[in-house]
Backbone as ProteinMPNN parsed JSONL, in Angstrom:
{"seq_chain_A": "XXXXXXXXXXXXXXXXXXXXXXXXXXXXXXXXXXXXXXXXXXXXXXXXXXXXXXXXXXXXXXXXXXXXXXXXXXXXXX", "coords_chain_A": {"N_chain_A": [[-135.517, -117.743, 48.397], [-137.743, -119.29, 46.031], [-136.865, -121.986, 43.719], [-137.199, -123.139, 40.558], [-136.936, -125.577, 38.73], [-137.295, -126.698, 34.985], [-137.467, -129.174, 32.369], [-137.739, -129.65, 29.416], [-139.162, -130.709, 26.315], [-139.601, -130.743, 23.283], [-141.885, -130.248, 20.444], [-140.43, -131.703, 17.587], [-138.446, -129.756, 15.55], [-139.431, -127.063, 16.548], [-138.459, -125.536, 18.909], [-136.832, -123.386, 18.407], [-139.461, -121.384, 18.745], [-140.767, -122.398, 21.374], [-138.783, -121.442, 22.512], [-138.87, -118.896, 22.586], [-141.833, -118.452, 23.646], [-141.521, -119.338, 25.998], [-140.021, -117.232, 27.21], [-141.744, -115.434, 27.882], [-143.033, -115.745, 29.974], [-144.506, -115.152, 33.409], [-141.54, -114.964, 35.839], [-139.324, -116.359, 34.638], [-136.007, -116.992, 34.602], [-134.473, -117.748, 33.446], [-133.511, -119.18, 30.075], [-132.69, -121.9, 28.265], [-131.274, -123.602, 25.796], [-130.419, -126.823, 25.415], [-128.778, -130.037, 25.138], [-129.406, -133.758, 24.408], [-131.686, -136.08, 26.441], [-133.813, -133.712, 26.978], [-134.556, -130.736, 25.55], [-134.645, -127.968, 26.563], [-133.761, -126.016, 29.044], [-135.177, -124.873, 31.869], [-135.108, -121.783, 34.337], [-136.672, -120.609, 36.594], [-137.892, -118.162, 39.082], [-139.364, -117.091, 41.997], [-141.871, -115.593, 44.617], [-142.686, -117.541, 46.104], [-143.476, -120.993, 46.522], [-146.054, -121.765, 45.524], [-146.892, -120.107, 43.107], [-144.796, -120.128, 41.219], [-145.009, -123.213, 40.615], [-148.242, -122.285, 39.67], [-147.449, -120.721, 37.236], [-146.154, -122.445, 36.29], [-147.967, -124.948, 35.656], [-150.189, -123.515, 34.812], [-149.403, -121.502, 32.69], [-147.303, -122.504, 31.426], [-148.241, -125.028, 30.28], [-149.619, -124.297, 28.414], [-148.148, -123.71, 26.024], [-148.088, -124.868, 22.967], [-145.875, -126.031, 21.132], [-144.545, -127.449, 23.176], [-144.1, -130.695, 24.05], [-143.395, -132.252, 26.131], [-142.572, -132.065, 29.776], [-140.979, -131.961, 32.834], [-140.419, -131.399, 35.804], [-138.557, -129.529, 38.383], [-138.35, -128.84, 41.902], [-137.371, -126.531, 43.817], [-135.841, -124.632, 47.241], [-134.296, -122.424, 47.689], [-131.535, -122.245, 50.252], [-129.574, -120.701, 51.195]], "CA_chain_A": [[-136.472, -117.608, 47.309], [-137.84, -120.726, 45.637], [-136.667, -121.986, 42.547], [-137.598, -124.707, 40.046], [-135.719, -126.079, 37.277], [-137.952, -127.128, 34.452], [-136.55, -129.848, 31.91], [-138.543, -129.496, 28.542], [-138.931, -131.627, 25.354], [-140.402, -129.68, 22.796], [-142.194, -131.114, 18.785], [-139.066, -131.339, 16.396], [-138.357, -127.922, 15.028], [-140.053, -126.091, 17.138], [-137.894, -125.929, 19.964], [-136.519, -121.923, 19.027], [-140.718, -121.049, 18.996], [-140.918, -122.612, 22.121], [-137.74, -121.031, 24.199], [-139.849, -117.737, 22.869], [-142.923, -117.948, 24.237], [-141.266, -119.892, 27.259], [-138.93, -116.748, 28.117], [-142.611, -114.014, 27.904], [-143.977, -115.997, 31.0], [-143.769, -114.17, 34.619], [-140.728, -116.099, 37.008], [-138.754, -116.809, 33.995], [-135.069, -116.469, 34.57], [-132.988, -118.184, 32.268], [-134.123, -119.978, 28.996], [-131.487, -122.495, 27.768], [-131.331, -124.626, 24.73], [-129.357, -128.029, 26.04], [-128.446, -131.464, 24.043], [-129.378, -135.072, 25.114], [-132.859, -136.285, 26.843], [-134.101, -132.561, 27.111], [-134.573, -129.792, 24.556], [-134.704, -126.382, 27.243], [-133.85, -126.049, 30.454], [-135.971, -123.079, 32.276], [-134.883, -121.295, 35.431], [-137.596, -119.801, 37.306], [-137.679, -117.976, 40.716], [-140.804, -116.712, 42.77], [-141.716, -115.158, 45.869], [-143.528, -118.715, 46.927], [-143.911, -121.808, 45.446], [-147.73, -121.7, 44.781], [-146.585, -118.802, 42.172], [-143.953, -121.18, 40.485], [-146.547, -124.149, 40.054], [-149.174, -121.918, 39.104], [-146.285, -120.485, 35.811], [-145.552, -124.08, 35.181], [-149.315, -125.5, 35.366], [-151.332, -122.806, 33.773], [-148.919, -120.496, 31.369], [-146.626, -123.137, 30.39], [-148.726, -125.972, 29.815], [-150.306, -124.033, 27.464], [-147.463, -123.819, 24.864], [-148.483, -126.066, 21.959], [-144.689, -126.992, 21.169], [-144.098, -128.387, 24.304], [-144.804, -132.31, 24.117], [-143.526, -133.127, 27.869], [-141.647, -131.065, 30.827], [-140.411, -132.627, 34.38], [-140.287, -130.268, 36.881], [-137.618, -130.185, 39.559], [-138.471, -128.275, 43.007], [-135.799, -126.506, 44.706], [-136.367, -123.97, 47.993], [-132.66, -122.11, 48.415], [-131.261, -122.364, 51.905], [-128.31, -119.756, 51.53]], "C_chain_A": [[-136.574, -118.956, 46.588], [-137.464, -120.548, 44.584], [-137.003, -122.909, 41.647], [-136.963, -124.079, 38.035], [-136.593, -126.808, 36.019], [-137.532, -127.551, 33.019], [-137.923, -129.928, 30.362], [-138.51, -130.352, 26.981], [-139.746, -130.985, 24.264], [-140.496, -130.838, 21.237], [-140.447, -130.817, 17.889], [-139.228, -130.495, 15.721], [-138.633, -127.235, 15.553], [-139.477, -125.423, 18.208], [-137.072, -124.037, 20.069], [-138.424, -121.111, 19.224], [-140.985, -121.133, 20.416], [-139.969, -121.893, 23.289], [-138.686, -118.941, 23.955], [-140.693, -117.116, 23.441], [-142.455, -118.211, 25.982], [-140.789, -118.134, 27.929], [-140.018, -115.202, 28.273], [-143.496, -114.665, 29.535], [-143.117, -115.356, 32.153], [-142.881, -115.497, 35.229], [-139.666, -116.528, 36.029], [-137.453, -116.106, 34.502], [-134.273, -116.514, 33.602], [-134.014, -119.274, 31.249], [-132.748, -120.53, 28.275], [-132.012, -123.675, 26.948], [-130.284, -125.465, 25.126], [-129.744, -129.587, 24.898], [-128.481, -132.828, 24.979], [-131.102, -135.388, 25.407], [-133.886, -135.091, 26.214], [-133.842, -131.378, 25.786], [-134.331, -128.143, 24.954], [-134.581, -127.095, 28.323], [-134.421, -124.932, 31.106], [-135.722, -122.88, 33.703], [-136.205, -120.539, 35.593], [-137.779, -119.319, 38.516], [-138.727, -116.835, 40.924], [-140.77, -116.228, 44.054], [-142.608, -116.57, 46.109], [-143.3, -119.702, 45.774], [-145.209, -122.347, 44.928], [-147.24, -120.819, 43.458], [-145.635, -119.882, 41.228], [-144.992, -122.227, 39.944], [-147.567, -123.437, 39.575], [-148.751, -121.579, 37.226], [-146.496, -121.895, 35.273], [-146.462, -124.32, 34.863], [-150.094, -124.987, 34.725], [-150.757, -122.389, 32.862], [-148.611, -121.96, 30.883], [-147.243, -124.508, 29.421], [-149.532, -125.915, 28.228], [-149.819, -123.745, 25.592], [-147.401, -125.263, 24.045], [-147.405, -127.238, 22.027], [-144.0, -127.625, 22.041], [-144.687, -129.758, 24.542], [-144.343, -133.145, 25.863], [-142.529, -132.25, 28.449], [-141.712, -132.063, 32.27], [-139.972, -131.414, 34.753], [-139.369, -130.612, 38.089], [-137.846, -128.505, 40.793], [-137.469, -127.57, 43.743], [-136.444, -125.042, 45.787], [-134.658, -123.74, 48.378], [-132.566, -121.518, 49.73], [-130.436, -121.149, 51.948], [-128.556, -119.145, 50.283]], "O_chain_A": [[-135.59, -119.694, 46.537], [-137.478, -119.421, 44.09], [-137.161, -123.935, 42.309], [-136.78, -123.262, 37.132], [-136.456, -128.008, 36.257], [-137.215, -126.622, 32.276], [-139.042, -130.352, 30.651], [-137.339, -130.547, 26.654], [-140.862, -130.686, 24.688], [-139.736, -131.755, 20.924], [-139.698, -129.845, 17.786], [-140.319, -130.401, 15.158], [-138.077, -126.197, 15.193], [-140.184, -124.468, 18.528], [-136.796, -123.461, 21.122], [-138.439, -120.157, 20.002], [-141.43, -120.101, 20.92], [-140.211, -121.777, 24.49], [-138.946, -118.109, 24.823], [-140.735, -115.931, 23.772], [-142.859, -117.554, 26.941], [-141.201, -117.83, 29.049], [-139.541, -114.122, 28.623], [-144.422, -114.048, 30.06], [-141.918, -115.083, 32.198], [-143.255, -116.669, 35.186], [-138.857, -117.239, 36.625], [-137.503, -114.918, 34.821], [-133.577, -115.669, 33.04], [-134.976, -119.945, 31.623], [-131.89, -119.781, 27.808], [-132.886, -124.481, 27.266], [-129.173, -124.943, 25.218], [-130.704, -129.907, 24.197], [-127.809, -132.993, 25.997], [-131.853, -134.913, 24.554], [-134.615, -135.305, 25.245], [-132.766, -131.386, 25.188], [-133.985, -127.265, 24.163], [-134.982, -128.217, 28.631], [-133.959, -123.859, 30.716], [-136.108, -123.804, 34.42], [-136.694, -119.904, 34.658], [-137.863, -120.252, 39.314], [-138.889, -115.874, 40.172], [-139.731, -116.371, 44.699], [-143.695, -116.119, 46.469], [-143.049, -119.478, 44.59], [-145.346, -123.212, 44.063], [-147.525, -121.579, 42.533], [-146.327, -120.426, 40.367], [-145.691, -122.031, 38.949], [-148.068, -124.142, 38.699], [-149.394, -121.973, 36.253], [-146.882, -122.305, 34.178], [-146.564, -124.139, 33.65], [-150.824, -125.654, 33.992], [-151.309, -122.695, 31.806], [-149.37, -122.58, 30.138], [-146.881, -124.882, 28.306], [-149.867, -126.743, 27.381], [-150.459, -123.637, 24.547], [-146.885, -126.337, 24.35], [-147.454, -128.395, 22.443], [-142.987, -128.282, 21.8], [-145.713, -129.89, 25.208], [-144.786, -134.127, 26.457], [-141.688, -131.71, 27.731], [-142.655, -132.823, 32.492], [-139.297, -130.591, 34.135], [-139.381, -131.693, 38.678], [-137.526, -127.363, 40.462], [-136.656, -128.277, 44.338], [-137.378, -124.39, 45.32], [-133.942, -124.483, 49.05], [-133.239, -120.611, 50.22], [-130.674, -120.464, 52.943], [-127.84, -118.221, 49.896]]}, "name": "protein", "num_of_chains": 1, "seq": "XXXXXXXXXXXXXXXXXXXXXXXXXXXXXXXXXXXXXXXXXXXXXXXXXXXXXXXXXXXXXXXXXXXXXXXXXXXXXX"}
């Protein structure tokens, strides 16, 4: 099942608003508040990865308090 790891930077303060709306989108697994570069880390897992990119590109993009996200690809072998 594919998975993708999505590394999030969210406006200052906003950042519990944002793991909110983040954790109502479909594919969401895990919603984590983390310290350093990054503001959330988001687990997501799909039956494809068209379905994953579509979450990230259309829902999530659409959350205001999100000012930048890096996306990391992953397709588990075992």
């Amino acid at each position: 099942m594919p998975v993708a790891y999505v590394l999030v930077t969210c406006e200052i303060g906003f950042e519990d608003k944002a793991m909110e709306q983040i954790a109502k989108l479909p594919c969401v697994e895990e919603v984590n508040r983390v310290t350093g570069v990054y503001d959330i880390v988001v687990k997501l897992a799909g039956s494809d990865l068209d379905l994953l990119r579509e979450v990230i590109g259309k829902d999530m993009v659409k959350i205001r308090e999100i000012s930048f996200t890096h996306t990391l690809m992953a397709d588990q072998v075992a």
